[in-house]
C-alpha positions as CSV (number, residue, x, y, z in Angstrom):
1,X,-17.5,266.8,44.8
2,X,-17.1,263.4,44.7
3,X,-15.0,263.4,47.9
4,X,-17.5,265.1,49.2
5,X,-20.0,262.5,48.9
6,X,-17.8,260.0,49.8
7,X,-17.4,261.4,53.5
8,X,-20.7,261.2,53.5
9,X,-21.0,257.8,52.8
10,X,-19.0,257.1,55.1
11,X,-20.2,259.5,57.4
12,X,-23.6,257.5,57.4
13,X,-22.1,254.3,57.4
14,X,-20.2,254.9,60.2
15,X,-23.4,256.4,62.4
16,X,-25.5,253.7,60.8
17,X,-23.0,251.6,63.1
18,X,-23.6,253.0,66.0
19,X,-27.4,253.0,66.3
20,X,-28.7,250.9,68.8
21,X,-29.3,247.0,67.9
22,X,-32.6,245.1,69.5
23,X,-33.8,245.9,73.0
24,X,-33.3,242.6,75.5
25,X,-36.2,241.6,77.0
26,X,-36.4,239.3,80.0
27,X,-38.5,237.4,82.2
28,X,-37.9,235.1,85.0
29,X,-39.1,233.1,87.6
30,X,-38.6,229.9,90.5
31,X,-41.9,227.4,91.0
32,X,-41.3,224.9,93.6
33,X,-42.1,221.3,92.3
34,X,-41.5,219.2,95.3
35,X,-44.4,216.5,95.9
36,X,-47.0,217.0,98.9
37,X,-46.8,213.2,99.2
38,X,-44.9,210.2,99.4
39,X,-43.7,209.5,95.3
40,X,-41.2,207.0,93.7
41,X,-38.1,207.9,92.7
42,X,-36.1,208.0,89.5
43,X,-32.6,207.4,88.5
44,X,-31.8,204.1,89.0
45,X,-32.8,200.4,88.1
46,X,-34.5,199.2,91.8
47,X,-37.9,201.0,92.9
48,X,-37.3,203.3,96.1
49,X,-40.1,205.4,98.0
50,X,-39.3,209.2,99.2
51,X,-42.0,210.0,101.9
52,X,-39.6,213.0,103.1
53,X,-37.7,216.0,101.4
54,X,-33.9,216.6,101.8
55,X,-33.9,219.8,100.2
56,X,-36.7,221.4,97.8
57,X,-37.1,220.4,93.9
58,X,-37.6,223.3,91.9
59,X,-37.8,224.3,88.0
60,X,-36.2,227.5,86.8
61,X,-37.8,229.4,84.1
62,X,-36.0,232.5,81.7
63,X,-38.1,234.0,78.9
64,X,-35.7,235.8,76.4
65,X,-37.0,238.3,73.5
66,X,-35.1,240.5,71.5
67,X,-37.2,243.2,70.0
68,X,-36.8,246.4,67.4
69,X,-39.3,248.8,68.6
70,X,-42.4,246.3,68.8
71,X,-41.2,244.4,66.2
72,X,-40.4,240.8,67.8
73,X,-37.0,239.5,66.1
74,X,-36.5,236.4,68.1
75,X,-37.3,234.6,71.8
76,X,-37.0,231.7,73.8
77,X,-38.5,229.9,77.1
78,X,-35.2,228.6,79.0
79,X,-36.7,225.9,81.8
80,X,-34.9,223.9,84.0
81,X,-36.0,221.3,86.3
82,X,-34.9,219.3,89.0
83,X,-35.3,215.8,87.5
84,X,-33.3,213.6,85.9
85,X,-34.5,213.5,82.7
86,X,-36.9,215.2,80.2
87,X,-39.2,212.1,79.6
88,X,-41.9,212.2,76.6
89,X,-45.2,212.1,78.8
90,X,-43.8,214.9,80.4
91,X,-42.3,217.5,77.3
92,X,-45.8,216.7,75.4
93,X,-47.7,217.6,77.9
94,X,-45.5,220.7,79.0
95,X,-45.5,222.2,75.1
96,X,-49.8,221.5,75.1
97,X,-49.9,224.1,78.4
98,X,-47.5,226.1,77.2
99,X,-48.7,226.7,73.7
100,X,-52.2,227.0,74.9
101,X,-50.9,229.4,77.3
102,X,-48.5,231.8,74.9
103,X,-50.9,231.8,71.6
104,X,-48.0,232.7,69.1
105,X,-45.1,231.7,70.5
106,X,-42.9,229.3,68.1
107,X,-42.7,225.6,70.7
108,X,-39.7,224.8,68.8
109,X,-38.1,227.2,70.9
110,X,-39.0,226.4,74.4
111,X,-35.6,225.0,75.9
112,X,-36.4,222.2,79.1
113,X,-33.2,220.8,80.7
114,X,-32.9,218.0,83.4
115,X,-30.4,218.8,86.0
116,X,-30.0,214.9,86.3
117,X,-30.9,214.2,90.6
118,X,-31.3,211.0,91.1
119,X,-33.4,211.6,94.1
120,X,-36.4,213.1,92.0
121,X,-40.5,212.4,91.0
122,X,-40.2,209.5,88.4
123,X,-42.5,210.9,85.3
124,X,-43.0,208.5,83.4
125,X,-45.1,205.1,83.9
126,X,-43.1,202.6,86.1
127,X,-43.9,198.9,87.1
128,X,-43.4,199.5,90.4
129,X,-45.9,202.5,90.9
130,X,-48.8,199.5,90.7
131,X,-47.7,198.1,94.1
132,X,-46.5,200.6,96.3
133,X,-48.4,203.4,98.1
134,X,-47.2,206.4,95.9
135,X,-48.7,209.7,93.9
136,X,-49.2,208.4,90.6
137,X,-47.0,209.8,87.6
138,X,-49.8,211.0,86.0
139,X,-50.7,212.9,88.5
140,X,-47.2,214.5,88.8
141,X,-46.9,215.3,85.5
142,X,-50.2,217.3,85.9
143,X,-48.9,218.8,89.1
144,X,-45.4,219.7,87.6
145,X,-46.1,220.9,84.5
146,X,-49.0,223.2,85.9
147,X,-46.7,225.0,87.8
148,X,-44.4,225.5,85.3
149,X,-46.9,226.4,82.8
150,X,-48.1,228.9,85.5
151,X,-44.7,229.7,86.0
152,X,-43.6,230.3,81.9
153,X,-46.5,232.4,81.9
154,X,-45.8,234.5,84.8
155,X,-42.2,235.1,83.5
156,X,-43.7,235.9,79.6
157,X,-45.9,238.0,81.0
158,X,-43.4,240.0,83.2
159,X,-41.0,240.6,80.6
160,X,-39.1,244.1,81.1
161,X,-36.0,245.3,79.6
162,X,-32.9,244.1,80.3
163,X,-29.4,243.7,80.8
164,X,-26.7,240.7,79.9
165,X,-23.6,239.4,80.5
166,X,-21.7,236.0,80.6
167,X,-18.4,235.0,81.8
168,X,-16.2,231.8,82.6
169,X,-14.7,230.2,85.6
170,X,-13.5,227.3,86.6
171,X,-13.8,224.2,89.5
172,X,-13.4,220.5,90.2
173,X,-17.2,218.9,90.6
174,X,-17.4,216.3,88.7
175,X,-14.7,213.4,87.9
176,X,-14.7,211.0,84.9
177,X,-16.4,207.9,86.6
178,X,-14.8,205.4,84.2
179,X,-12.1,203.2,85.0
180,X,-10.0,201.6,82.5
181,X,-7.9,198.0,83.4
182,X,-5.3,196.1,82.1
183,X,-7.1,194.5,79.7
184,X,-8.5,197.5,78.2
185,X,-11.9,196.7,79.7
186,X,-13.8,200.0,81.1
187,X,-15.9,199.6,83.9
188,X,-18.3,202.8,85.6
189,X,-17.6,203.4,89.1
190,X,-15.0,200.6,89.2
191,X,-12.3,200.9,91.5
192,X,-9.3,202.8,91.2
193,X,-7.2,201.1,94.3
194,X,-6.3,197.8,92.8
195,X,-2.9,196.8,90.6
196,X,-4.7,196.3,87.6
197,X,-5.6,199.8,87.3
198,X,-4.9,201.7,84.4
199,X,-6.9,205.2,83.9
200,X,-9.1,207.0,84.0
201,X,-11.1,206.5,80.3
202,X,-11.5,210.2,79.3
203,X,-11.3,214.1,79.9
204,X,-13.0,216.2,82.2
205,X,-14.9,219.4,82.0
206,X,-14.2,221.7,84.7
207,X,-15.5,224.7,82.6
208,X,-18.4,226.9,85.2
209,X,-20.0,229.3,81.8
210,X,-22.7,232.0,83.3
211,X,-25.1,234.0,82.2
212,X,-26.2,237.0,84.1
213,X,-29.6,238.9,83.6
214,X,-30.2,242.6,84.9
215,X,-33.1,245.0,85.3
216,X,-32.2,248.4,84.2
217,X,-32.0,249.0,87.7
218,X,-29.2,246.9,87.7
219,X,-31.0,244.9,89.7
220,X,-29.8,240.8,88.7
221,X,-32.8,239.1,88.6
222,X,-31.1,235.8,87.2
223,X,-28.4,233.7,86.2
224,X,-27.6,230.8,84.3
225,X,-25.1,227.9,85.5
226,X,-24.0,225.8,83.3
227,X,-21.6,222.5,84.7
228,X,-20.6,219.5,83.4
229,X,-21.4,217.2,85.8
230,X,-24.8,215.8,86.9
231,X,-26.4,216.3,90.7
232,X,-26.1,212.9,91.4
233,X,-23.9,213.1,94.6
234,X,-26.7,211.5,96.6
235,X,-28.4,209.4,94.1
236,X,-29.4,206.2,96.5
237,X,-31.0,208.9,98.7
238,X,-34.3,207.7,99.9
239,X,-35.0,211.4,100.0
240,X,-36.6,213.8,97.7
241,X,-33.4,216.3,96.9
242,X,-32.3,218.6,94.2
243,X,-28.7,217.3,95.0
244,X,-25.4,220.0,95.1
245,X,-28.1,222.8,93.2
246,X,-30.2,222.7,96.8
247,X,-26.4,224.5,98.6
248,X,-25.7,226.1,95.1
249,X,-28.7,227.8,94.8
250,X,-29.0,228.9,98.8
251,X,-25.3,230.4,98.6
252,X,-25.8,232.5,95.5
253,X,-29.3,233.8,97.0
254,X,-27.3,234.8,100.3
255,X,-25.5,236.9,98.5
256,X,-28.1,237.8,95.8
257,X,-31.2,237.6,97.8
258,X,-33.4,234.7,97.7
259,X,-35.9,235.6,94.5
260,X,-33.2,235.3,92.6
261,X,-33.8,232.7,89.5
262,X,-30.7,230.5,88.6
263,X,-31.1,227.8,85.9
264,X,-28.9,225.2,86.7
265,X,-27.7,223.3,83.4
266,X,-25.7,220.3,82.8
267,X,-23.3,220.1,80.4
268,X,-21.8,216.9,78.5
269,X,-21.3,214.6,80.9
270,X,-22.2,211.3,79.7
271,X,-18.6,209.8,81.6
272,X,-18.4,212.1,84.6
273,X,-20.2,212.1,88.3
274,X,-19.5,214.0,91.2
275,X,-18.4,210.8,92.9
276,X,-14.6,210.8,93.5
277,X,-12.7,208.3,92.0
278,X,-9.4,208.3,93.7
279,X,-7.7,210.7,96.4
280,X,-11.1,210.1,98.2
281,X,-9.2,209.9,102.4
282,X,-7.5,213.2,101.3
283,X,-10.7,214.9,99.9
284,X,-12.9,213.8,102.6
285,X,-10.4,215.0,105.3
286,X,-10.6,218.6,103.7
287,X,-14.4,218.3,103.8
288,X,-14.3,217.5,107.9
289,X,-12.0,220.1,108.5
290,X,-14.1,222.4,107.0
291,X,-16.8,221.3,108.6
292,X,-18.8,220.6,105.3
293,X,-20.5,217.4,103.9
294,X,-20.3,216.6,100.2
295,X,-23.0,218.3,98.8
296,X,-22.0,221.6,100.9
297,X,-18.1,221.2,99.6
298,X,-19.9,220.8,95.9
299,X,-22.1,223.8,96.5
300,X,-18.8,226.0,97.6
301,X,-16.9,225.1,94.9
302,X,-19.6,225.9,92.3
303,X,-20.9,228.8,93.9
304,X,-17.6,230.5,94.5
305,X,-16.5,230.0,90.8
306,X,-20.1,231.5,90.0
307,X,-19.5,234.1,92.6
308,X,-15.7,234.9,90.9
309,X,-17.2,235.1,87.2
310,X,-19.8,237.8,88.5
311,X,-17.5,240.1,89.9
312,X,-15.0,240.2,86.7
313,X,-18.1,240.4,84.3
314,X,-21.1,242.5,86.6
315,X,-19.5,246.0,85.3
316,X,-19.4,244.7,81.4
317,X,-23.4,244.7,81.0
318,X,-25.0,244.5,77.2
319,X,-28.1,246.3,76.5
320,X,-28.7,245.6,72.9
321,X,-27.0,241.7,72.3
322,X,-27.8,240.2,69.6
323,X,-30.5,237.4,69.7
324,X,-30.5,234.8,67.1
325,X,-32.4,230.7,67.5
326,X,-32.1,228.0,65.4
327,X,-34.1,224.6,66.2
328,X,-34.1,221.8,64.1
329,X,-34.8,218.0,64.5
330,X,-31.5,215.6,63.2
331,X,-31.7,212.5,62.1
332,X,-28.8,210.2,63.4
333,X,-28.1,206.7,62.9
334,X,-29.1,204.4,65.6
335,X,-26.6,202.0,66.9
336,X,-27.0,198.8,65.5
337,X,-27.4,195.6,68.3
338,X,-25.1,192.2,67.1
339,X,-26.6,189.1,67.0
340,X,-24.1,188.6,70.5
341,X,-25.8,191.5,72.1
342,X,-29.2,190.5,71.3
343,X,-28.4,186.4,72.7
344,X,-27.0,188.6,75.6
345,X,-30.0,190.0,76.3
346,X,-32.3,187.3,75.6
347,X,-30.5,185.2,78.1
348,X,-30.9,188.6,80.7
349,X,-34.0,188.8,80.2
350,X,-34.6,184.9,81.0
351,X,-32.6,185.4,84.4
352,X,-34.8,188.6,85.7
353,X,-38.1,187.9,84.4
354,X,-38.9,186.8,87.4
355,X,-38.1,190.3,89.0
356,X,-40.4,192.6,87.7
357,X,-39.3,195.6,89.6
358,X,-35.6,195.7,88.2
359,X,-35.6,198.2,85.6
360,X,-33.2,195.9,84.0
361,X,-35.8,193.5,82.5
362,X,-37.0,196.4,80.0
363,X,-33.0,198.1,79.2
364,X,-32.8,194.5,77.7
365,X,-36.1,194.0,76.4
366,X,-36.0,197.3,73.9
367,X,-32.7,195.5,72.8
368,X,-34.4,192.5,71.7
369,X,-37.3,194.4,69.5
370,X,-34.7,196.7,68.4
371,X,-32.4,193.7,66.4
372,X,-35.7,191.7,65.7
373,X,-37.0,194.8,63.8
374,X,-34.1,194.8,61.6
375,X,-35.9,192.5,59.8
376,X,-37.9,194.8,58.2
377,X,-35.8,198.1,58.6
378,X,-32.4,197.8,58.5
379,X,-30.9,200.9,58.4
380,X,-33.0,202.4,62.0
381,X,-32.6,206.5,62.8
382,X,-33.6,207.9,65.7
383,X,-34.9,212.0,65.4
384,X,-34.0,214.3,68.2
385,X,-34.1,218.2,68.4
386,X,-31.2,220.4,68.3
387,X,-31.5,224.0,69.7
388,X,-28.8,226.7,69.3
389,X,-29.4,230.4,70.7
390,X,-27.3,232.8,70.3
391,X,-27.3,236.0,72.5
392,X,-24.4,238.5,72.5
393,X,-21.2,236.7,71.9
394,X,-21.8,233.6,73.5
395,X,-24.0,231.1,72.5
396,X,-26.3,228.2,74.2
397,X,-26.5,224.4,72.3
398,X,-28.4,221.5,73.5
399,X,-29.2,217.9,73.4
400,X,-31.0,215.3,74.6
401,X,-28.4,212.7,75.7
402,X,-26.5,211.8,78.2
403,X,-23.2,213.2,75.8
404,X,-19.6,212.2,76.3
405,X,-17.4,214.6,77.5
406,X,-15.3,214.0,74.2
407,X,-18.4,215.8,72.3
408,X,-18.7,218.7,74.0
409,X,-15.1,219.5,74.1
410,X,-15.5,219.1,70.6
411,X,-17.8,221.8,69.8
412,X,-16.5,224.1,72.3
413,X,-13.4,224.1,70.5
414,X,-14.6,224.7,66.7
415,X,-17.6,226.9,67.7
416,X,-17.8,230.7,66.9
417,X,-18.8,231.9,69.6
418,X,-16.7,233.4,72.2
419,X,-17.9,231.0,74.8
420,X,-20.1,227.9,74.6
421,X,-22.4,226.2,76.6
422,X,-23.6,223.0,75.9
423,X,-26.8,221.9,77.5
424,X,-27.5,218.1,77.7
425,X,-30.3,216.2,78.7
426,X,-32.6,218.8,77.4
427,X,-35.9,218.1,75.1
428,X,-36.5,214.6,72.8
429,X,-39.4,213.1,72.4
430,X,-38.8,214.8,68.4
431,X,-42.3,214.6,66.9
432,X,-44.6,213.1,69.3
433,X,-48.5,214.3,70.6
434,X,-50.7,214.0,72.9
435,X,-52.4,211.7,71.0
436,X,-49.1,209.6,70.5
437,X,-48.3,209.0,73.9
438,X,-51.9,208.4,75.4
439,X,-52.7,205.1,76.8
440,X,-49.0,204.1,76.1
441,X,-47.8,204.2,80.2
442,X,-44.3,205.4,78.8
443,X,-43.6,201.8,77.8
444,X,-43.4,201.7,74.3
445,X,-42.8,205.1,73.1
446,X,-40.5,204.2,69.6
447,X,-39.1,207.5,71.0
448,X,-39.0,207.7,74.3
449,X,-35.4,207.1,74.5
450,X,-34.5,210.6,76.2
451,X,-31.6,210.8,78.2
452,X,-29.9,207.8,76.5
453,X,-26.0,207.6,76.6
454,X,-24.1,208.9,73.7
455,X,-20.5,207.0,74.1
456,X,-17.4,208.2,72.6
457,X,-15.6,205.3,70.6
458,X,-13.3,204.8,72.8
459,X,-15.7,204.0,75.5
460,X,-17.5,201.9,73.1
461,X,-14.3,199.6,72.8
462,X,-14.3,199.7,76.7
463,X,-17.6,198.8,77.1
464,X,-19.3,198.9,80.5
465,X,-22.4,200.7,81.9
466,X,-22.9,203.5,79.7
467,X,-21.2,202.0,76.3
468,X,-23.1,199.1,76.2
469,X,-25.9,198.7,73.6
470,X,-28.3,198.8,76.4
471,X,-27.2,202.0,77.5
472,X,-27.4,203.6,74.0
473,X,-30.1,204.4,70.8
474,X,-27.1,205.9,68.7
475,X,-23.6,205.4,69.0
476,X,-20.5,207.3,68.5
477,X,-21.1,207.6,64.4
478,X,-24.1,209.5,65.4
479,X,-22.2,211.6,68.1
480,X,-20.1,213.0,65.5
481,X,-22.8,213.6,63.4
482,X,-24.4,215.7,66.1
483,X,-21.4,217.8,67.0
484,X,-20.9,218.5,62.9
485,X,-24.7,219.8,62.6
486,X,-24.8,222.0,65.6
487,X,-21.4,223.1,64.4
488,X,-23.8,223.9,61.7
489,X,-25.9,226.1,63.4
490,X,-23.6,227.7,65.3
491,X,-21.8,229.0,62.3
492,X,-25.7,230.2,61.0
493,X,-26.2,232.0,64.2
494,X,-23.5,233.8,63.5
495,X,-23.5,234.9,60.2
């Protein structure tokens, strides 16, 4: 007897097993964000006026949920834009729309993500929108995050059941852009070609991690990319341009066909650039003999390694993946400015006050308030959000920074999950309203410091663009702190 009614213990245990988990649901869809007009453009310290397109701008929209009959267990609004950074005036305003438009739906878990092109609509308040001929950036906001509103609802509202997979290639696009002399000094972009060349400072990340997203007709409606390296191949374009995505995107829909959604994604990348930093006569010579530019060589390689994972993965499809999203807001020290660094910048800020279009005058400026206000808080945080979402075996962690390469290596290697993607440049702005940004202009946001370098310590020794104080609100203390906490969650996810 009691054996008995131990095999069927077992018996239901065993069949409890195999009953199905959660149904997928998905939703997707492209919205076109490229200005009707002539705008300014963002992603570097001069002012410069785009009054053509290169290629169209676009944001990239997934809506997961993972349900039990029509029991909703967990969800999440995946956007991507073509911009180079997910500015507060622009995030506020995007969660009002979106939570006006989804009543219900938990913002904590709406995901947006900056590609990082240099040759996109500047979104925030600039100095230099006063004197030239330009759409405002208040008026772009409105524009962009209507469409994308109009595009998370579309997407929420077409939700069907789905299919998943993910997989992992590989390919060269992007090269650590720090230099390393002699002397031990680190310079960004410095040259490579001279005797007192050293290094290069750090590792690269030449990881291509998809996600692939299926009707039940088998039908792939979209994908997820996710790089680490910036589009920033033709940042001094006077040009609107999505960058290498614009050839990405149009070879994956040639094979795909062109409603295809594909959420491009950066990962850490705070050191590396798609700029090549030695071998340049020999690279270039390939290029010509192709018959290829740049961008087109960029948008081969990344497309083919796309193109490689899909045809190892496409016949290993998941139904019923578990879903599981964790978003909290950290608290990480903020990197503390000497009394050298802020003399340095007082006496920068002397020598360009006279030019108030270099965005230079203000990198130093916030340096200046930031020591003097040590004075009355000496031990300064800055709060950012932290999302982790897990779906099958892999799993998806993000941040708002501009993160070393050092970091994300770092939590790829201790995470759980079977692969990892790390997402930079994606939300900030922790805590702020409507209300707390209106009337401000975007220039004195206490945290408004999205898309901020996040230096490893050895580039902090180096110094140079990118280590510097200017280029950072928290420093490599904090960078650790981050990887340990979303180490954190990753383990939760996965319990």
């Amino acid at each position: 007897m009691k054996r008995f009614i131990l095999s069927v213990f077992v018996l239901i245990l065993v069949c409890c097993g195999t009953l199905p988990a959660a149904d997928l649901y998905v939703g997707a869809k492209t919205v076109d964000i490229t200005p009707d007009g002539p705008v300014l453009l963002a992603g570097q310290f001069y002012a410069r006026v785009a009054k053509t397109v290169h290629s169209p701008i676009e944001a990239n929209i997934i809506v997961l949920e993972s349900r039990e009959g029509d029991k909703v267990l967990d969800s999440a609004i995946l956007v991507s834009a073509d911009i180079v950074s997910i500015r507060p005036v622009f995030l506020v305003a995007l969660k009002d729309k979106i939570q006006r438009a989804i009543p219900g739906f938990d913002i904590s878990k709406l995901i947006v993500s900056a590609t990082h092109t240099h040759a996109s609509l500047t979104l925030s308040h600039s100095a230099a929108e006063e004197t030239e001929d330009v759409i405002g950036h208040a008026e772009l906001v409105r524009m962009v995050t209507d469409k994308i509103t109009q595009g998370v609802k579309e997407a929420w509202d077409g939700r069907q059941k789905a299919k998943f997979s993910y997989g992992l290639g590989h390919a060269v696009i992007g090269y650590n852009r720090r230099a390393v002399y002699a002397d031990g000094a680190a310079v960004m972009y410095g040259k490579t070609n001279t005797p007192n060349f050293r290094a290069v400072e750090g590792i690269e990340d030449h990881d291509i991690n998809s996600m692939f997203f299926w009707d039940m007709q088998d039908q792939l409606i979209a994908m997820l990319v996710n790089v680490s390296c910036p589009s920033q191949e033709v940042e001094h374009l006077r040009e609107v341009s999505s960058d290498f995505w614009g050839p990405t995107r149009d070879n994956l829909r040639g094979k795909h066909g062109g409603g295809l959604v594909i959420l491009g994604c950066c990962g850490a990348a705070g050191d590396i650039s798609p700029h090549l930093r030695y071998m340049e006569g020999a690279t270039l010579r390939m290029d010509k003999l192709r018959n290829f530019n740049r961008l087109q060589e960029i948008g081969r390689r990344l497309s083919s390694a796309v193109e490689d994972t899909y045809e190892v993965v496409k016949n290993d499809k998941h139904e019923h993946p578990a879903v599981c999203h964790e978003a909290r807001i950290l608290t990480l020290p903020q990197r503390i400015p000497t009394k050298a660094e802020y003399e340095l910048s007082k006496a920068e800020v002397k020598r360009l006050e006279n030019s108030q279009g270099d965005g230079r005058l203000g990198w130093n400026r916030r340096i200046i308030g930031r020591y003097e206000d040590l004075a009355n808080n000496p031990n300064p945080v800055h709060d950012t959000p932290v999302n982790v979402l897990r779906i099958g075996d892999a799993v998806l962690c993000t941040n708002q920074f501009e993160l070393y390469t050092d970091f994300g290596i770092q939590i790829k290697a201790r995470s759980k999950a079977v692969q990892t993607f790390v997402l930079q440049l994606t939300n900030g702005a922790a805590g702020l309203t409507l209300a707390g940004i209106e009337g401000e202009k975007g220039k004195n946001i206490k945290s408004g410091y999205s898309g901020t370098y996040l230096p490893s310590e050895r580039a902090k020794k180096g110094g140079g663009y990118g280590a510097v104080i200017q280029s950072n609100i928290v420093g490599p203390e904090g960078g650790q702190i981050l990887v340990e906490e979303t180490l954190k969650m990753i383990d939760k996810v996965f319990q």
